[in-house]
TILUMFI-66740 format. One line per 10 residues: number of its first residue (from 1); for each residue x, y, z of C-alpha. Coordinates in Angstrom, 1 decimal, padded with zeros to 4 digits, always signed. Each point is the difference from the previous one (the first is absolute). Example, Ala and Ser with C-alpha at 12.3 -4.5 7.8 and 13.67 -1.06 7.14 Angstrom:
2
1) +012.3 -004.5 +007.8  +001.4 +003.4 -000.7
# end
This chain:
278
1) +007.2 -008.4 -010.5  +001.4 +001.8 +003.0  -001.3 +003.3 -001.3  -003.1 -001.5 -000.9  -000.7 -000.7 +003.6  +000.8 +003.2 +001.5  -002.2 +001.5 -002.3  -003.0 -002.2 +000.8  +001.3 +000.6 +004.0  -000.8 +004.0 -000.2
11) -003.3 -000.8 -002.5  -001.7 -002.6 +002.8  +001.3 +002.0 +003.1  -001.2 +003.4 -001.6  -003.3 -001.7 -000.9  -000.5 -001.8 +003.3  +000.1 +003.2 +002.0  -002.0 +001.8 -002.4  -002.6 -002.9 +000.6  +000.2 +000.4 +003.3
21) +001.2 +003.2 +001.5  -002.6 +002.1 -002.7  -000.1 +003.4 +000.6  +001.0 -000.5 +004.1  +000.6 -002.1 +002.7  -003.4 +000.5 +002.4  +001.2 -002.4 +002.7  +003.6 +001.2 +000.5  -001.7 +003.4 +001.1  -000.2 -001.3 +003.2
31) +003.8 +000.2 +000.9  +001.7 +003.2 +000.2  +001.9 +001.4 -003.0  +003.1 +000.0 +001.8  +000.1 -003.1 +001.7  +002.7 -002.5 -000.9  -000.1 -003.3 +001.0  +001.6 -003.6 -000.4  -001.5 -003.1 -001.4  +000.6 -003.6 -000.9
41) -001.1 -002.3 -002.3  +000.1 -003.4 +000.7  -001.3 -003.2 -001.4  -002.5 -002.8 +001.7  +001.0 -003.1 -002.2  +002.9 -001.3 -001.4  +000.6 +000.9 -003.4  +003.1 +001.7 -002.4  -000.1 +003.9 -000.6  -000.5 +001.5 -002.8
51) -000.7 +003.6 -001.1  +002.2 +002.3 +002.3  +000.6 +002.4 -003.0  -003.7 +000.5 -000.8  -000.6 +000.5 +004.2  +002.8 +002.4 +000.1  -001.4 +002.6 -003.1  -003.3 -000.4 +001.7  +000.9 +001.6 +002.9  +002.7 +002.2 -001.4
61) -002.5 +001.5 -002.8  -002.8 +001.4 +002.9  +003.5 +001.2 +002.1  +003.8 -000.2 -001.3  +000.9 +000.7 +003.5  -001.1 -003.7 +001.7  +002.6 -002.3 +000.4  +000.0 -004.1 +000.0  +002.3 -002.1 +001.3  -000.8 -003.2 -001.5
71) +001.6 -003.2 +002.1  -000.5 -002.5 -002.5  +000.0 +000.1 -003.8  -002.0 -001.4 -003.2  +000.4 -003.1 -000.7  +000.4 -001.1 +004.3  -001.9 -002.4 +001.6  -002.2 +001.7 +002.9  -001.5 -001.5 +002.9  -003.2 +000.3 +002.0
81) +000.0 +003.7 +002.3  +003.3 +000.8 -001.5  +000.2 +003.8 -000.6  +001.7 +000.4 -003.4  +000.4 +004.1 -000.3  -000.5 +002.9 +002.7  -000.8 +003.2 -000.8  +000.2 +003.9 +001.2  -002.3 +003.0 -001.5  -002.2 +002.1 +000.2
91) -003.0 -002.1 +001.2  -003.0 +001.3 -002.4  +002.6 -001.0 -003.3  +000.8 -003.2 +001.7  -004.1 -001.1 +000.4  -000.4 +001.0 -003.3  +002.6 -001.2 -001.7  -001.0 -004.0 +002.4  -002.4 -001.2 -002.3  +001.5 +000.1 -003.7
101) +003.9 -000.8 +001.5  -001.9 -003.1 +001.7  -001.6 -001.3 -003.2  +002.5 +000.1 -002.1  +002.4 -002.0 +002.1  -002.6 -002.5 +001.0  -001.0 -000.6 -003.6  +003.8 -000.3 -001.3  +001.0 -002.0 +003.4  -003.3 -002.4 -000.8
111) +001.7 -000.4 -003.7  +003.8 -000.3 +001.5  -001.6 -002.4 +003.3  -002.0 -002.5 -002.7  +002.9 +000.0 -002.2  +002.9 -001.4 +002.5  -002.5 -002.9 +001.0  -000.1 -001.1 -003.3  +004.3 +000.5 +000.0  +000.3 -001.6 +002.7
121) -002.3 -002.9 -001.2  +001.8 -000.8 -003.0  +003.9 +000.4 +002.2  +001.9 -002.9 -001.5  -001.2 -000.2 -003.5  +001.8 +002.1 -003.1  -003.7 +001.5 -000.8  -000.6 +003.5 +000.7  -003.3 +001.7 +000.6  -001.8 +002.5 -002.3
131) -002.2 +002.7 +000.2  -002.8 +000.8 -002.7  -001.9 +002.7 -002.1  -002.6 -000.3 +002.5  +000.8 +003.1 +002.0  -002.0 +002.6 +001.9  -001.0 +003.1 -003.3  +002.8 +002.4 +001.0  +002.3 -001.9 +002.1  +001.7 -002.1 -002.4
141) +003.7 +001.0 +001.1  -000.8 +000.4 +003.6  -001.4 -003.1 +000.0  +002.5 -002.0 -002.4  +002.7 +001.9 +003.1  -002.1 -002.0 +002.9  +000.9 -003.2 -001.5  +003.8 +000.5 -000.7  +000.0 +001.0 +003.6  -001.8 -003.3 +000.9
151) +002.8 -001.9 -002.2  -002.4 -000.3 -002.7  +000.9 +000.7 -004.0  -001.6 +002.5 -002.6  -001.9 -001.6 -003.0  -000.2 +002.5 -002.6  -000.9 +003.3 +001.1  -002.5 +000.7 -002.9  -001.6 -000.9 -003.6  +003.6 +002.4 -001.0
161) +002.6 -001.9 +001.3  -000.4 -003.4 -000.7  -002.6 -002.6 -002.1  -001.7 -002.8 +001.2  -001.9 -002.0 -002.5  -003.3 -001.0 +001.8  -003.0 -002.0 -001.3  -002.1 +002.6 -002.1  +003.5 +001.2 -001.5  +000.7 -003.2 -001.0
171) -003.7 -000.3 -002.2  +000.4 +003.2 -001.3  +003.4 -001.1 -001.3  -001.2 -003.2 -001.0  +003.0 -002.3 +001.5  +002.7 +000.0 +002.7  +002.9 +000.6 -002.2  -002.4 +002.6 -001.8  -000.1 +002.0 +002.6  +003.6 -000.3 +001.1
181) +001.3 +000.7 -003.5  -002.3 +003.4 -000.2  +000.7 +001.4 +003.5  +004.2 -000.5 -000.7  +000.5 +002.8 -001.4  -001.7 +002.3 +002.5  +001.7 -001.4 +002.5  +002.2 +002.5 +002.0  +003.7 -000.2 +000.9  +000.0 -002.5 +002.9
191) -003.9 +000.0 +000.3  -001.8 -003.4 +001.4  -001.3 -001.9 -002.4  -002.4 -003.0 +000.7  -002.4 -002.4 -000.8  -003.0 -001.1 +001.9  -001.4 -003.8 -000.3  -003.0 -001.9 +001.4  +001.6 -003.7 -001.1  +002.9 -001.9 -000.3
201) -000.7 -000.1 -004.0  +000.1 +003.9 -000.1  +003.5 +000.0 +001.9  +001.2 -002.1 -002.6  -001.1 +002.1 -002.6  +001.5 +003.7 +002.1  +003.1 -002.3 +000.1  +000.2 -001.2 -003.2  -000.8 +003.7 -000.9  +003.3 +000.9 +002.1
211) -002.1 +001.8 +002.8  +002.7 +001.4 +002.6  -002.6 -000.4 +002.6  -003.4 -001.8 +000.1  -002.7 +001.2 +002.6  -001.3 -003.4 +000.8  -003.2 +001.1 +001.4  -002.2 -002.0 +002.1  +002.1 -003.3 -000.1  -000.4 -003.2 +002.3
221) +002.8 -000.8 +002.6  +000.6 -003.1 -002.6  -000.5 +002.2 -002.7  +002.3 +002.2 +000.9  +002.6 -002.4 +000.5  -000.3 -001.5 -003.4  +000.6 +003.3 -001.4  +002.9 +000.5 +001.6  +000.8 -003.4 -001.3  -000.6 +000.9 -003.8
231) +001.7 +003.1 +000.3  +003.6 -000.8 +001.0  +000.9 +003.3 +000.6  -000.7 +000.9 -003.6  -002.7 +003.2 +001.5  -000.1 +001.9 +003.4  -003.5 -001.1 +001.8  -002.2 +001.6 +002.0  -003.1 -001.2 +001.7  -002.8 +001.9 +000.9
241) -003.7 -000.8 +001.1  -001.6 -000.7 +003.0  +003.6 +000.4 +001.5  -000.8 +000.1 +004.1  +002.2 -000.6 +003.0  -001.3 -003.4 +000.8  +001.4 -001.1 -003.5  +003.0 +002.2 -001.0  +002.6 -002.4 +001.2  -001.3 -002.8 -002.0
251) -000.1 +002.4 -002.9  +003.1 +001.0 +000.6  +001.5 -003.4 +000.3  -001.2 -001.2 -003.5  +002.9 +001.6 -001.2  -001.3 +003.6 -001.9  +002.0 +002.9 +000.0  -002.9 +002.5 +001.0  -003.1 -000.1 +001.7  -002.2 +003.1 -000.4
261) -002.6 +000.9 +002.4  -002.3 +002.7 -000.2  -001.6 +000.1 +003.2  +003.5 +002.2 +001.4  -002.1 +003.0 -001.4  -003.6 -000.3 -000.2  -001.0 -002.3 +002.9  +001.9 +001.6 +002.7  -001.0 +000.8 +004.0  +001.4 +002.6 +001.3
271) +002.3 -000.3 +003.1  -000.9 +001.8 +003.0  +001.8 +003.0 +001.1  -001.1 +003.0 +002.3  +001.3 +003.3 +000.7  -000.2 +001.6 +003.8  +001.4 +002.9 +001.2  +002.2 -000.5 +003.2
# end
């Protein structure tokens, strides 16, 4: 997957300026063509940094010749006002450059940031957070990066490398262990493969079906507990639904293996961060 990333790095920071920059910077006009100058970014809240690769090809695609010096790295926590990078330039590339190197590491840092709370949340119990198909269009591996660096885990990348057996799969095949027996033998080498239920009656079937791992999907705290319960360690399970930071713990200490929350990636607020020239 590493390649994968980079690839989808150049793609989103060669599109972003494109977006942006058109066919000229107007504004960046206003400072002389020679002038090179020093800046800072910093950030006004705490959070944890993400995204200094897509920042640095940013700035380095509009002018090889600027140079960071980045004081903390992805994956740090950051405080209010603390200056994470300085930078030296020439000053029109540097304003032009500001804007796409910003979003990109306040989108992944708002991914990385969300993700440790929830980490952090669950400290103490043996279940481990997941992240979800729910990702920006585009920024599946950047984004699916943001919450390893939060101490978050990857689900299954795509449809591709890994199955999960969800309701309407599970009609069309006409049973549980239907489906399971038909999807077998497209499963690839080491791929996930997993069942989701909506009662305790459908775990028993995935389980009686052999499921390595049931999706329990929506469950009660009590619910949840009873599953555990029936399963005996016979499946891997994950819970996911209306998964929040008020509840996580408790989810967490029912005793599941996983807890999946989709929110890492599609209802994130972007941290705060400025640039300034000094």
């Amino acid at each position: 997957m590493k390649q994968a990333l980079l690839s989808e790095r150049h793609r989103l920071v060669r599109e972003a300026l494109a977006e942006d920059v058109g066919g000229g910077d107007l504004t960046a006009a206003l400072i002389p063509a020679t002038t090179v100058d020093q800046a800072k970014i910093c950030c006004r809240e705490a959070a944890v940094l993400c995204g200094k690769q897509w920042a640095n090809e940013a700035f380095s695609f509009i002018d090889p010749n600027i140079t960071i010096d980045w004081l903390v790295d992805d994956g740090a926590q950051i405080q209010p006002d603390q200056v994470i990078c300085c930078l030296t330039g020439n000053g029109r590339a540097l304003l032009t450059a500001e804007r796409t190197a910003l979003n990109f590491l306040q989108m992944l840092s708002a991914t990385t940031t969300l993700t440790s709370r929830y980490v952090t949340a669950i400290a103490g119990t043996a279940a481990k957070i997941l992240d979800t198909r729910k990702t920006l269009p585009g920024f599946r591996h950047s984004q699916k990066y943001a919450v390893r660096c939060g101490g978050g885990y990857n689900h299954r990348y795509g449809l591709y490398d890994g199955i999960l057996i969800k309701e309407n799969h599970i009609l069309a095949a006409g049973s549980i262990s239907a489906a399971l027996d038909q999807v077998k033998q497209s499963l690839p080498p080491g791929g996930l493969l997993e069942v989701e239920v909506e009662s305790l009656d459908e775990l028993e079937q995935a389980l009686a079906a052999a499921a390595p791992r049931v999706l329990l999907d929506n469950f009660s705290l009590d619910a949840l507990e009873a599953a555990v319960d029936i399963t005996r360690g016979r499946s891997m399970l994950e819970a996911s639904g209306s998964v929040d930071l008020e509840n996580v713990a408790r989810i967490a200490a029912t005793g599941v293996d996983y807890i999946s929350v989709g929110s890492l990636t599609k209802n994130i607020q972007a941290v705060d961060l400025s640039m300034r020239l000094i």
